[in-house]
C-alpha atoms as one frame of an Amber mdcrd trajectory, in Angstrom:
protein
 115.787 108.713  86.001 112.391 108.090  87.499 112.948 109.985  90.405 114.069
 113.083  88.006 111.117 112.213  85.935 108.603 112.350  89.029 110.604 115.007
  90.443 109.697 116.971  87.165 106.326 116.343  86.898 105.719 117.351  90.658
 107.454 120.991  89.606 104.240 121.499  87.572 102.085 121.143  90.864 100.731
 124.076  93.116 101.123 121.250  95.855 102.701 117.877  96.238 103.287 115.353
  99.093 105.094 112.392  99.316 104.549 109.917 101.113 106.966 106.556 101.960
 104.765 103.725 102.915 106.714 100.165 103.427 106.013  96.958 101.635 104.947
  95.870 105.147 101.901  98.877 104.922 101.263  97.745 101.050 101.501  94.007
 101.015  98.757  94.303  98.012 100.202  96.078  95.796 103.694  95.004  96.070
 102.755  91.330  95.339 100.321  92.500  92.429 103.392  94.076  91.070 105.650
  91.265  91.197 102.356  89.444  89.707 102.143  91.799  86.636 105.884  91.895
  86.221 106.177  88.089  86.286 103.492  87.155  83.362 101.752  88.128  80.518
  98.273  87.874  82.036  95.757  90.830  81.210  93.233  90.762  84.394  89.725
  92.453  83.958  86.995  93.165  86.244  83.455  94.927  86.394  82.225  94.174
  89.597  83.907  91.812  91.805  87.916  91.934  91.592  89.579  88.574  90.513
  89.851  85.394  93.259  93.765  86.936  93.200  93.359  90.315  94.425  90.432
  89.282  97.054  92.487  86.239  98.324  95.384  89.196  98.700  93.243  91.569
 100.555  92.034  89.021 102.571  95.333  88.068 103.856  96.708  91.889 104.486
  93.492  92.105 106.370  94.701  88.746 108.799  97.873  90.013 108.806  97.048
  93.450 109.835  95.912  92.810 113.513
């Protein structure tokens, strides 16, 4: 259904591309997903992002070379 639905809304586009990109090539936002699907946390910033996402970003950055 989501793929019809995305499918559908892409029909209304002069252009579209999709890209695949790995869990491997988006460790971030994988695990924030998992993190917003697992609680009932609402997580605000203004300026700097929460010790979560920069301890995330630190570690796809490690990981990365």
């Amino acid at each position: 259904m989501i793929a019809k639905d995305v499918l559908q809304l892409a029909s209304t586009f002069s252009r579209v591309k999709f890209i695949h990109a790995s869990r491997l090539c988006n460790g971030v936002a994988n695990r924030l997903a998992k993190f917003a699907l697992s609680g009932s946390n609402n997580l605000v910033w203004f300026e700097e992002p929460p010790t979560l996402i920069q301890e995330l970003l630190l570690q796809d950055i490690c990981n990365s070379g």
